[in-house]
C-alpha positions in Angstrom: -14.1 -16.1 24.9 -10.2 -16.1 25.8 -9.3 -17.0 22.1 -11.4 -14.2 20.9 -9.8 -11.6 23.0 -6.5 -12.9 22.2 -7.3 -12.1 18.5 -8.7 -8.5 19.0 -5.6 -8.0 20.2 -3.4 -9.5 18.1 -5.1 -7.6 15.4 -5.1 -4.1 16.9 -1.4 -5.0 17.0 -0.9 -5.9 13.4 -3.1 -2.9 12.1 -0.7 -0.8 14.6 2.5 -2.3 13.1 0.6 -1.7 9.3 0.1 1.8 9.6 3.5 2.1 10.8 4.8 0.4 8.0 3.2 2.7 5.8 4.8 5.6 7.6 7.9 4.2 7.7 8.0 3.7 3.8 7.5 8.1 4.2 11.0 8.8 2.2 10.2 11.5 -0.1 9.3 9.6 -3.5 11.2 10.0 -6.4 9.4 11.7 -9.2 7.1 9.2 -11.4 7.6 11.2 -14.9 10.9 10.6 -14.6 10.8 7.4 -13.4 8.5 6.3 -16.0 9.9 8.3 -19.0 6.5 10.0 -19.2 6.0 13.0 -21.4 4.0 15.5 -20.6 3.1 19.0 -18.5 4.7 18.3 -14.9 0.7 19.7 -13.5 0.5 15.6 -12.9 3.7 15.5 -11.2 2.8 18.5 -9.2 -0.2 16.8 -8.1 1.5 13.5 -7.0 3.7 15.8 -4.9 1.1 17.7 -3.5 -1.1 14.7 -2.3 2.6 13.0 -1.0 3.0 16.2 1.0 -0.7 16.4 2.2 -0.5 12.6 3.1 2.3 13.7 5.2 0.5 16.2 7.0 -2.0 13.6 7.9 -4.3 16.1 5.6 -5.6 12.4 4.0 -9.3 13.6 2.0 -7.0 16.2 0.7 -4.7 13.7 -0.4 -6.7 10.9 -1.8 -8.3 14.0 -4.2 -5.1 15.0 -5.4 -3.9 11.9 -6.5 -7.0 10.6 -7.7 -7.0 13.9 -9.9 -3.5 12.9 -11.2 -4.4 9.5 -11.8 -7.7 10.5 -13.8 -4.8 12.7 -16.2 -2.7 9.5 -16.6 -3.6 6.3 -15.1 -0.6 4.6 -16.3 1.6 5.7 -13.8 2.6 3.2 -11.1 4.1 5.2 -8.6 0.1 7.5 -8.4 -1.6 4.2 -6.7 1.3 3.6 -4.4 0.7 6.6 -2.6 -3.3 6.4 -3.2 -2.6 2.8 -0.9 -0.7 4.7 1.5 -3.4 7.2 2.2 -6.3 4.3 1.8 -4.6 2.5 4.5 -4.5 5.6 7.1 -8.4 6.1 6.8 -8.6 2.5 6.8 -10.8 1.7 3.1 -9.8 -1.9 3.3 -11.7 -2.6 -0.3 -10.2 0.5 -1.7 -6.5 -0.5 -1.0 -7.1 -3.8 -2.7 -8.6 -2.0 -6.0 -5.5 0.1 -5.7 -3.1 -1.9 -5.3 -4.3 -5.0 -7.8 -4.4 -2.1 -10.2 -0.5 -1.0 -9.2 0.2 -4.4 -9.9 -1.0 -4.6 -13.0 1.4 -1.9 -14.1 4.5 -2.9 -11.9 4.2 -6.5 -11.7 7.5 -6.7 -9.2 6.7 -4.3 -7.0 6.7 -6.0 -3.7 5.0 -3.4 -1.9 1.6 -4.3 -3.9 1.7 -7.6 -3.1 2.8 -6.0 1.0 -0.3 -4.0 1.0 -2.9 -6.1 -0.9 -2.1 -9.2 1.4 -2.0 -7.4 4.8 -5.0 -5.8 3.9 -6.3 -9.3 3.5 -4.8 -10.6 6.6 -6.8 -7.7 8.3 -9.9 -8.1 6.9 -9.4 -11.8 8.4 -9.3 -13.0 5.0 -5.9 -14.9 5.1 -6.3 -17.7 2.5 -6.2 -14.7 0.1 -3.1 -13.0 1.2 -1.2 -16.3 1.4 -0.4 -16.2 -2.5 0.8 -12.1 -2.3 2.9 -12.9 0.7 4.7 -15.7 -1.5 4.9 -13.5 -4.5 6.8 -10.5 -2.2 9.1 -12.7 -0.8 10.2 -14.5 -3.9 10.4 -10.7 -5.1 12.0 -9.4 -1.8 14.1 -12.7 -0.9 16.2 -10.5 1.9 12.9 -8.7 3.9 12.7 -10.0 7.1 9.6 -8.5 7.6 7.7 -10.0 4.6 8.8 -13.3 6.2 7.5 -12.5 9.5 4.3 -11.4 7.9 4.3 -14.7 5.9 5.0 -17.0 9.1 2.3 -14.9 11.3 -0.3 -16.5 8.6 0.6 -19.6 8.6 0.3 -20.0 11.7 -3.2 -18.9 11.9 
């Protein structure tokens, strides 16, 4: 009985320091035509921005409809699930943010932050054995984050 409220705690903790994470990484994105070299109308890049800025209101059903409306114009655009994670993770669609993010990975392979959000998301949904091979992969791609470290050691440990 002690154990288990030891772990309700623990993980009210670690989805506190998650979504903080998530807010933290809140530095205004760079543009993801550019980024990417797309061509194209800039209605999709007005979109993305739109849904960032809604996201940042805390405005997240508004949000989640914008970018999944730029994603459904071009779905090859990297940067369009890492904000669809963000907002997945602050109304708390566990299965959602892994879709996301597998699919982010699958057009950014070294981005760590797919392998950051897919893992904790794991971790959360007390599924650690399946984030243990996405918290290798970000630190191998993030050697200097002491955070991903942490993350890594907290699981271990479980």
């Amino acid at each position: 009985m002690y154990m288990k409220s030891i772990m309700k705690i623990a993980f009210v903790m670690i989805v506190f320091l998650f979504v903080k994470e998530a807010q933290g990484q809140s530095k205004k994105p760079k543009s993801p035509m550019k980024e990417s070299g797309a061509k194209g109308s800039t209605v999709n890049e007005d979109l993305y921005h739109e849904a960032w800025n809604l996201y940042q209101e805390k405005k997240y059903e508004e949000a989640l409809k914008k970018i999944d409306k730029a994603i459904a114009q071009n779905d090859q655009i990297s940067a369009y699930y890492q904000v669809k994670c963000y907002i997945l993770i602050e109304m708390k669609r566990y299965a959602e943010i892994i879709k996301t993010a597998t699919k982010g990975l699958e057009l950014d392979p070294d981005n760590a932050s797919y392998y950051d959000m897919r893992g904790n998301t794991y971790y959360f949904d007390f599924k650690p054995e399946m984030g243990r091979s996405d918290y290798q992969k970000m630190i191998q791609l993030q050697k200097d984050n002491a955070r991903f470290y942490n993350n890594y050691f907290k699981l271990l440990n479980e």
